[in-house]
C-alpha positions in Angstrom: 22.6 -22.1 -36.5 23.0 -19.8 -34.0 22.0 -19.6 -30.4 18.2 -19.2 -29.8 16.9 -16.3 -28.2 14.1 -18.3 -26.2 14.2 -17.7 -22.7 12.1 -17.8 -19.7 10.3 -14.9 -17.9 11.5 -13.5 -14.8 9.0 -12.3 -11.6 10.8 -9.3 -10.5 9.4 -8.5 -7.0 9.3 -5.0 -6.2 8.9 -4.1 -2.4 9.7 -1.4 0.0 8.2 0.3 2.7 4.5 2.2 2.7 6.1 5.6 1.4 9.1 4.7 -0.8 6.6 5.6 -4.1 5.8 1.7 -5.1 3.0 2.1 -7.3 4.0 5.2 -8.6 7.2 3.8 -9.8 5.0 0.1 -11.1 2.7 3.0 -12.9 5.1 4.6 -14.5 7.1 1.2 -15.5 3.9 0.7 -17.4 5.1 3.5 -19.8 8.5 3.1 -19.4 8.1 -0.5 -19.8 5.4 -1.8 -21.7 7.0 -5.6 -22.4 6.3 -5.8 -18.7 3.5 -8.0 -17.4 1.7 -6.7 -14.5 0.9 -9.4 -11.7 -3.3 -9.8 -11.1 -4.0 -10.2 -7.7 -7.1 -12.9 -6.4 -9.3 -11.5 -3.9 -12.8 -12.2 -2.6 -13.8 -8.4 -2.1 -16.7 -7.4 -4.6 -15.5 -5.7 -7.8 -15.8 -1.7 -8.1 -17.7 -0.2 -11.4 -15.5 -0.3 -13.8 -13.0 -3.2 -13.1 -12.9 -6.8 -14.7 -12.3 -10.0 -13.8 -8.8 -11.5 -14.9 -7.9 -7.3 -15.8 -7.7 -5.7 -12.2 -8.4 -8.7 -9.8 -9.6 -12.3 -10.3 -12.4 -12.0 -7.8 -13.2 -15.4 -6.4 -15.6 -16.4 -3.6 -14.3 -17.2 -0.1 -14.6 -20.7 -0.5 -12.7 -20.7 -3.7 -10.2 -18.4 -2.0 -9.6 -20.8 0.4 -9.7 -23.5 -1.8 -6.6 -21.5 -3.2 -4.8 -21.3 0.3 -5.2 -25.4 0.9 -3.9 -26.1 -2.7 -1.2 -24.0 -2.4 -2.2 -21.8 -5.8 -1.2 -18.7 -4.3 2.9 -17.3 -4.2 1.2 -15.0 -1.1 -2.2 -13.8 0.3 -2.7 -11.7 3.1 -6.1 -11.2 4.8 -7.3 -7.3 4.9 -10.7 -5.6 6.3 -12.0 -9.1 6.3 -10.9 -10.3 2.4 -8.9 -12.4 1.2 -5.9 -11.3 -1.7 -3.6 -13.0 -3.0 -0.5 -13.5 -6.0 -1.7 -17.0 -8.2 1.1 -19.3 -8.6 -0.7 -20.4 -12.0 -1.1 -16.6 -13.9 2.7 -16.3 -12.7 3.5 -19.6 -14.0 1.8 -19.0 -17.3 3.3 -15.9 -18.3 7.1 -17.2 -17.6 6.7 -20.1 -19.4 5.9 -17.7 -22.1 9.3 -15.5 -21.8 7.7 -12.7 -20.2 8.5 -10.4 -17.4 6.0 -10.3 -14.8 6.0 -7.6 -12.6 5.0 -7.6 -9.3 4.1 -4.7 -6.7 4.3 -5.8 -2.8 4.6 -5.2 0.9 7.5 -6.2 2.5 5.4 -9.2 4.2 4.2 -10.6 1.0 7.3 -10.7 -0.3 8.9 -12.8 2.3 6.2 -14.9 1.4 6.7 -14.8 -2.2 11.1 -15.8 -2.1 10.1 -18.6 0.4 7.8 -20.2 -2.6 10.0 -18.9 -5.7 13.5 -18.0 -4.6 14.5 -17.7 -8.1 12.8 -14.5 -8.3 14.1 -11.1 -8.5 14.0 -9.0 -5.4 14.2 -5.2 -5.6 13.8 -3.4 -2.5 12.6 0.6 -3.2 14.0 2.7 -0.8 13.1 6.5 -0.3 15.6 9.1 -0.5 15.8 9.5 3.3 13.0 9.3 6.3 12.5 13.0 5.8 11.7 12.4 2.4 9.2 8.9 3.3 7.5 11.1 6.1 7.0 14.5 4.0 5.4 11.8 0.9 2.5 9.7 3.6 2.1 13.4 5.0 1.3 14.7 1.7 -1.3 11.9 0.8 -3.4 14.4 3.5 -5.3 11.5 4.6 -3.4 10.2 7.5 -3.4 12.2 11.1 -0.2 12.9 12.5 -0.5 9.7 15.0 -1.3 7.2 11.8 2.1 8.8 10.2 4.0 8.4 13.5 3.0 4.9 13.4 3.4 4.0 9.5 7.0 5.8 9.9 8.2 3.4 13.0 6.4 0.8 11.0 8.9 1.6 8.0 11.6 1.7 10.0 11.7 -1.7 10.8 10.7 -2.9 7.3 14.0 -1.3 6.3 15.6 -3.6 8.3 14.4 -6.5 5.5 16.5 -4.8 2.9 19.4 -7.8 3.4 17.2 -10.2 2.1 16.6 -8.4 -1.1 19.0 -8.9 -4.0 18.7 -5.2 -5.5 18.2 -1.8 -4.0 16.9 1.2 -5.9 16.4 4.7 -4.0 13.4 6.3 -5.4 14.7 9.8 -6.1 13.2 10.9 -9.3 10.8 8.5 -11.0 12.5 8.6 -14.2 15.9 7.8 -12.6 14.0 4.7 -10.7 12.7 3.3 -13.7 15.4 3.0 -15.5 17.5 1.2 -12.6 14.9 -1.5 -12.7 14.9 -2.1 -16.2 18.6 -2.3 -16.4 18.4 -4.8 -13.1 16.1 -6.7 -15.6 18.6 -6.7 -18.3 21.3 -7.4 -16.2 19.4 -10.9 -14.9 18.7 -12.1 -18.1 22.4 -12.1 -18.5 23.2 -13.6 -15.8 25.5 -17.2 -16.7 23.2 -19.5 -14.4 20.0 -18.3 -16.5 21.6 -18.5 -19.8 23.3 -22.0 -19.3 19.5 -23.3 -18.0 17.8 -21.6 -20.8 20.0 -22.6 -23.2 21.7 -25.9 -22.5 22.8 -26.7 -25.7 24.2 -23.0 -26.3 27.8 -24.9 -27.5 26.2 -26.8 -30.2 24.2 -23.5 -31.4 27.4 -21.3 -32.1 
């Protein structure tokens, strides 16, 4: 018979300080990574040219938003320059129930919100190669004045203090190099005894 390879999705959370090179390391897992599913955020802001519902946001009204909030739909939301966004419990849901990975990108906030309402989620924390390395990369962004990067960097420095309530920490030296310890955290999980002996309960009677 055989033991079936049917198993659930993980979320894999992937967090870090404003700095540490989050979305370019989610951007390049897109390449690197393909069989990954990428988390679609809810907000209520108005979509730009170009973007499409259910593809880059689900955009929903206020009232729906907060329709959201009161049903408890959402894994985390955050309010920002007066809208709404949010993670949908339901896409989430969906797309682990179907065995895939879903993928998602987050402050360090958020995702104290997110292992309250799924602790049996993967936490990776992204760390930068040192704060002379996080300050030189917001510096280089050339959009934020010296006092903004003063603040951002004291603002990092207490987000790194969150790192013990992460399962998995990944220092962002070369993009390549970060990629790859993700995926092989991935891997790793989906070995792990507790998942196989839930996804497979009947594993003895397959050999």
């Amino acid at each position: 018979m055989g033991i079936h390879s049917k198993k659930k999705g993980l979320l894999v959370v992937l967090s870090g300080p404003s700095g540490a090179g989050k979305g370019t390391v989610c951007g390049a897992l897109r390449t690197y990574a393909p069989e990954l599913v990428y988390s679609v955020s809810a907000t209520t802001r108005k979509p730009r040219e170009g973007e499409v519902n259910g593809v880059n946001y689900f955009f929903k009204t206020r009232q729906e938003f907060e329709e959201m909030i009161g049903e408890e739909q959402l894994l985390e939301w955050a309010q920002y320059v007066n809208n709404y966004y949010g993670t949908p419990r339901e896409f989430v849901k969906e797309q682990l129930e179907q065995g895939k990975d879903v993928l998602l990108e987050i402050e360090v906030q958020g995702a104290k919100q997110v292992r309250e309402r799924f602790p049996e989620g993967v936490f990776i924390f992204l760390l930068p190669p040192s704060l002379k390395e996080l300050a030189s990369r917001i510096r280089g962004r050339g959009t934020e004045t010296e006092e903004i990067v003063r603040h951002r960097m004291s603002a990092a420095e207490q987000e790194l203090g969150e790192v013990e309530y992460y399962d998995y920490v990944v220092v962002n030296d070369r993009i390549e190099d970060a990629c790859d310890r993700v995926r092989s955290i991935i891997t790793a999980e989906h070995c792990r005894r507790e998942r196989f002996i839930n996804d497979q309960p009947n594993w003895l009677e397959g050999m």
